[in-house]
C-alpha positions in Angstrom: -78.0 38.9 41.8 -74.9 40.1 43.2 -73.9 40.2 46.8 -71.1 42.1 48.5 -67.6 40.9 49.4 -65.9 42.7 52.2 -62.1 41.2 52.3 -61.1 43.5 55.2 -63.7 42.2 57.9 -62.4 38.6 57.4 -63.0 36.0 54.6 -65.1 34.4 57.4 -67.8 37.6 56.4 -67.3 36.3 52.2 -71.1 36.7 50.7 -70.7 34.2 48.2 -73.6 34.0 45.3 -72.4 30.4 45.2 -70.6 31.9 48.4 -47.5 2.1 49.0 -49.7 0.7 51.2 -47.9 -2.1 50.2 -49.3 -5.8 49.6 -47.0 -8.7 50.1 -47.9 -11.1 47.5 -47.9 -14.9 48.3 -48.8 -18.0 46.6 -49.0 -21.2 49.1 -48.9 -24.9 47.5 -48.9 -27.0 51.0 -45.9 -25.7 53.1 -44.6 -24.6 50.2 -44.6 -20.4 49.9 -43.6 -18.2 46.8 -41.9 -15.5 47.3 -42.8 -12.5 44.3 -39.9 -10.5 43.5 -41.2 -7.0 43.8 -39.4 -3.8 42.2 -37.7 -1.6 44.4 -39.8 1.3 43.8 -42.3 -0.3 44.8 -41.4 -0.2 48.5 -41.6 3.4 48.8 -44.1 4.8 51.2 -46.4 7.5 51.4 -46.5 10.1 54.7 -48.0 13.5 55.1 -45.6 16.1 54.3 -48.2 19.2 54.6 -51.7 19.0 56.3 -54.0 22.1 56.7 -57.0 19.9 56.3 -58.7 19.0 60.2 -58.0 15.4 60.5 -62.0 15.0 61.4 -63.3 16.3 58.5 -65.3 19.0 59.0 -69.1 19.0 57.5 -68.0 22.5 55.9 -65.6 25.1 56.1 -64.9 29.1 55.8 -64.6 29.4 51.9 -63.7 31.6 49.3 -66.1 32.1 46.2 -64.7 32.5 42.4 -67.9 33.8 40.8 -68.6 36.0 43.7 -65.0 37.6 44.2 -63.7 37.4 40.6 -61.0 35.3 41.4 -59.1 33.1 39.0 -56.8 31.3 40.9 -55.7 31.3 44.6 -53.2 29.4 46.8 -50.3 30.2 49.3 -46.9 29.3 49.5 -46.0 25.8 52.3 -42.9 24.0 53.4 -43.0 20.5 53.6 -41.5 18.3 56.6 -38.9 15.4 56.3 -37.5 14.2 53.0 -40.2 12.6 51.3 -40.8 14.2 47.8 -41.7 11.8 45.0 -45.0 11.2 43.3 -47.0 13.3 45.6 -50.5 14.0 45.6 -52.6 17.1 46.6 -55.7 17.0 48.2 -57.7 20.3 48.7 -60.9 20.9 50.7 -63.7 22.5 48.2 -66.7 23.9 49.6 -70.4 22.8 47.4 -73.0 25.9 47.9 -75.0 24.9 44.6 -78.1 23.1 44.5 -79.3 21.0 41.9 -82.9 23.2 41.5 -83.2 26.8 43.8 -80.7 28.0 45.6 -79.0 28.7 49.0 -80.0 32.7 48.9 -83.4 31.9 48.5 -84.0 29.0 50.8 -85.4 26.6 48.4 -82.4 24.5 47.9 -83.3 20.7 46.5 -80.9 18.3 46.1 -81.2 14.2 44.9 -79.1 12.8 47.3 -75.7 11.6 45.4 -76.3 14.5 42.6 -73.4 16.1 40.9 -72.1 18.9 38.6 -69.3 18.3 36.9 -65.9 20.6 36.7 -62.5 20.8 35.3 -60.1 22.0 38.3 -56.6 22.6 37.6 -53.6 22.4 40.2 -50.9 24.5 40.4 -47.4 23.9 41.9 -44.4 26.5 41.6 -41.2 27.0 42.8 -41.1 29.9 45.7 -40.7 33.8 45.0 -38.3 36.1 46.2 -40.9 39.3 46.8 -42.6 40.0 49.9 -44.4 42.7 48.9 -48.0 42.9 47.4 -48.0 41.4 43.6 -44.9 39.9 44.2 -44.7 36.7 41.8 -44.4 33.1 42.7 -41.2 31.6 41.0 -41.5 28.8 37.9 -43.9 27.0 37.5 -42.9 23.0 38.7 -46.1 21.4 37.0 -49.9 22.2 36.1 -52.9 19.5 36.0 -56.0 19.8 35.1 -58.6 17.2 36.1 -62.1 16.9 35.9 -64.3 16.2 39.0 -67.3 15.3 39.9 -68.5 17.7 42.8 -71.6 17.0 45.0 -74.0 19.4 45.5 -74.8 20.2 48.8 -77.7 18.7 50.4 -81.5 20.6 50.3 -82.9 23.2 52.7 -83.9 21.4 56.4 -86.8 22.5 58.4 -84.5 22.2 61.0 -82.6 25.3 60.2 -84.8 28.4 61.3 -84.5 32.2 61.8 -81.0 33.3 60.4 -80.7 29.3 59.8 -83.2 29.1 57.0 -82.5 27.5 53.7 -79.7 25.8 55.4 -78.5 22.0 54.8 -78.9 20.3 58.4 -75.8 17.6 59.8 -76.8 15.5 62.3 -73.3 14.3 62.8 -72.8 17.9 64.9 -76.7 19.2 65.1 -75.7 22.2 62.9 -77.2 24.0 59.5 -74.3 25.1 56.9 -74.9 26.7 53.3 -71.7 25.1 52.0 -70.6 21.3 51.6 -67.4 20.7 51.9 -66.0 17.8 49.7 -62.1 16.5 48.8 -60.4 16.5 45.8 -57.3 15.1 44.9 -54.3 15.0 42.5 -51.7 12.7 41.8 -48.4 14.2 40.5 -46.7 11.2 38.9 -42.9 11.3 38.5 -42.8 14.7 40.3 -39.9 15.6 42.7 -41.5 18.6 44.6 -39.1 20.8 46.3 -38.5 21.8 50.4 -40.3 24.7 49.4 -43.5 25.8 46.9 -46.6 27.7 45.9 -49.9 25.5 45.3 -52.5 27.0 43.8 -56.2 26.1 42.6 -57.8 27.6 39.2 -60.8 26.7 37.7 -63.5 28.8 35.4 -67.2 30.2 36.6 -69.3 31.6 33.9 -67.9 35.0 34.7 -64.2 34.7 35.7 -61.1 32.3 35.2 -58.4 32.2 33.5 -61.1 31.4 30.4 -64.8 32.2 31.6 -66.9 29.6 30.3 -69.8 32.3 29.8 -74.1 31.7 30.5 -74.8 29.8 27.6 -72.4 27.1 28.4 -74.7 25.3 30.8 -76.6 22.1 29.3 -80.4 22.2 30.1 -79.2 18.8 32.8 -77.5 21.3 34.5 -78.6 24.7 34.3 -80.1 25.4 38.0 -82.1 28.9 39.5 -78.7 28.5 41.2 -76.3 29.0 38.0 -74.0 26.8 37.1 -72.6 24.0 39.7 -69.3 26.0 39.1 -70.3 29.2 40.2 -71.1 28.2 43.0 -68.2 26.4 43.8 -65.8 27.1 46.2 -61.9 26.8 47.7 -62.0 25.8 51.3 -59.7 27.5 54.2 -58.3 26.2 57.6 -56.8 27.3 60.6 -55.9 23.5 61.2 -52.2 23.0 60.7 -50.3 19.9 61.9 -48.1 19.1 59.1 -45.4 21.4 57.7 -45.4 25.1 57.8 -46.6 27.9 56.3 -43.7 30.3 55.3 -46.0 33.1 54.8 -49.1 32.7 57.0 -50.8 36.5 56.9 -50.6 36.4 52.7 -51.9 34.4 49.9 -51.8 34.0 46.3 -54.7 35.3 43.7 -55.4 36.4 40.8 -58.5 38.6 41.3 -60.4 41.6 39.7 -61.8 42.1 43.2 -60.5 44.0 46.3 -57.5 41.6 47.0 -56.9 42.4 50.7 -57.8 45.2 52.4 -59.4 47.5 49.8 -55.5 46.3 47.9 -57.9 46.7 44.5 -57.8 44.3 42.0 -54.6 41.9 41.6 -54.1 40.4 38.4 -51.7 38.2 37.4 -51.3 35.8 40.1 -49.3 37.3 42.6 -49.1 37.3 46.4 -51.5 39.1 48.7 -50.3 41.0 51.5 -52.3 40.7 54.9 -55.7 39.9 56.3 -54.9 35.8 55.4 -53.8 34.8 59.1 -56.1 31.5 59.8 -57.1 31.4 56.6 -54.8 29.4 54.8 -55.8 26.8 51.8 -57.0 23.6 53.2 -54.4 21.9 51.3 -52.6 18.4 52.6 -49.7 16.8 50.6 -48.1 13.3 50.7 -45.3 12.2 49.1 -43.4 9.0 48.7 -39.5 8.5 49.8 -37.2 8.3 47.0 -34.8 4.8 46.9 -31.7 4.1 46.1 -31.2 2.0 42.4 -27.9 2.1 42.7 -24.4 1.1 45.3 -23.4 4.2 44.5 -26.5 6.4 46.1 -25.7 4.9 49.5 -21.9 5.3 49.1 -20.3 9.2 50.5 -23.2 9.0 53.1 -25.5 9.2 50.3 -27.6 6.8 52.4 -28.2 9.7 55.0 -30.2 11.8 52.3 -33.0 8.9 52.7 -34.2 10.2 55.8 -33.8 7.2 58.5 -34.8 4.4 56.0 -31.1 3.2 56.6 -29.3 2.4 59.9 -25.9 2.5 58.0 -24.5 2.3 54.4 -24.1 -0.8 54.4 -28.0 -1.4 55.4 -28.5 0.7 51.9 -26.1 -1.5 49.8 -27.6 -4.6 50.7 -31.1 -2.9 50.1 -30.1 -2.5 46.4 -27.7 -5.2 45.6 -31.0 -7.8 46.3 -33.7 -5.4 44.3 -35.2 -4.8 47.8 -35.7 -8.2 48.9 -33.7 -7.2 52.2 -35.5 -4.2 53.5 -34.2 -1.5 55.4 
């Protein structure tokens, strides 16, 4: 069963068929106390650098469907605050509409509490592009992981939704049905260096579409549902919710789609930008990152000290920081 997908009247209208903290060690003999020697890396701490996730998570959020809009891979392109860069991680806001047997359409949705599907997702990051017009491309790719999760599906049809309600999951955190489920995921890009500037991106497969559809006879028999796969009905979550960074182009996005794009734009294959008809509806995407340290005199020395945000008062501050392996902290 198919279901119509009208870009132009808002993704909100989308008719999905799936529609360092760091520990101080100690040991104490008596008054005695050891101190551990701890590497300077070590010391680095983590802070939001981009957050378009609501800090109370929401039960479910405005979502866009890969099986349902033949989409491969979508993002948009952020800039990230302060100077933080190092080993960051990504977390992005999916959006569950499968059940483990029926399905959402048909209001018979039934779901063991704690089941899951499970589904590679991969993670794009790249460097910015230079075109502002429809297709343009993002610039290199920085890095690419792929990760397999295991995604909840959302909780079975309540009595409690009725009349344009029904077949809906019930929250009694905020008295209110949703189809979707929204859930976290996250990656952690070791011994990455992200730049001011870039363009995330999610792909994954459905049976249908991806980068490589996975097809209808991939499904085991533990998790073929009335509902299809737990991937096609798997979804990327939006947000009008930003507090964190900015969003250098906040009426476009990123996709690769053999769907209307953006306003009857037709199909836009590779991944390439999306003009218009995005505003609000950003990925629900949030970024930390770790502050790079100095590991040597000579990255404090020249005011090299400065480029560590305001982890140092002075250069000196940053020399002593080194010279004792971190044991005097900024």
């Amino acid at each position: 069963m198919k279901y119509s997908y009208d870009i132009s009247r808002g993704i909100q209208k989308l008719k999905s068929k799936t529609s360092t903290i760091f520990s101080a060690l100690a040991l104490g003999v008596t008054s005695i106390i050891t101190v551990i020697a701890i590497p300077i890396a070590a010391h680095a701490s983590s802070s939001a650098i981009y957050n378009n996730i609501p800090n109370s998570q929401p039960r479910n959020v405005v979502s866009l469907g890969f099986e349902a809009t033949g989409t491969s891979e979508f993002g948009g392109e952020v800039s990230f605050v302060g100077s933080a860069r190092s080993n960051p991680t990504v977390t992005v806001l999916m959006s569950s509409w499968g059940c483990e047997n029926g399905n959402w359409h048909s209001n018979n949705c039934s779901t063991t509490p704690g089941a899951t599907f499970p589904v590679p997702i991969t993670l794009n990051v790249y460097n910015t592009g230079t075109g502002t017009t429809q297709g343009s491309a993002p610039g290199s790719l920085i890095t690419s992981v792929t990760k397999s999760f295991a995604i909840p599906y959302r909780p079975s049809a309540d009595t409690r939704c009725t009349n344009d309600a029904a077949g809906k999951w019930f929250s009694t955190a905020d008295n209110t049905c949703y189809n979707g489920y929204a859930t976290p995921i996250s990656f952690n890009l070791a011994n990455i260096t992200l730049p001011a500037q870039a363009v995330i991106s999610v792909a994954y497969n459905t049976s249908d579409y991806g980068h490589a559809p996975v097809g209808h006879s991939a499904c085991s028999a533990a998790t073929t549902t009335a509902a299809g796969c737990g991937y096609d009905s798997l979804n990327v979550g939006t947000a009008d919710s930003l507090t964190v960074g900015s969003q250098l182009k906040p009426n476009d996005a990123y996709q690769d789609t053999l769907n209307d794009s953006c306003i009857n734009n037709g199909p836009l294959t590779p991944f390439g930008l999306d003009v218009g008809c995005w505003t609000g509806y950003q990925p629900a995407f949030k970024v930390t990152a770790s502050q790079a340290l100095p590991t040597s005199k000579d990255n404090c020395k020249n005011d090299g000290w400065k480029t560590y945000g305001s982890t140092f008062k002075n250069q000196g501050d940053c020399v002593s920081f080194v010279a004792t392996n971190g044991k005097n902290q900024p």
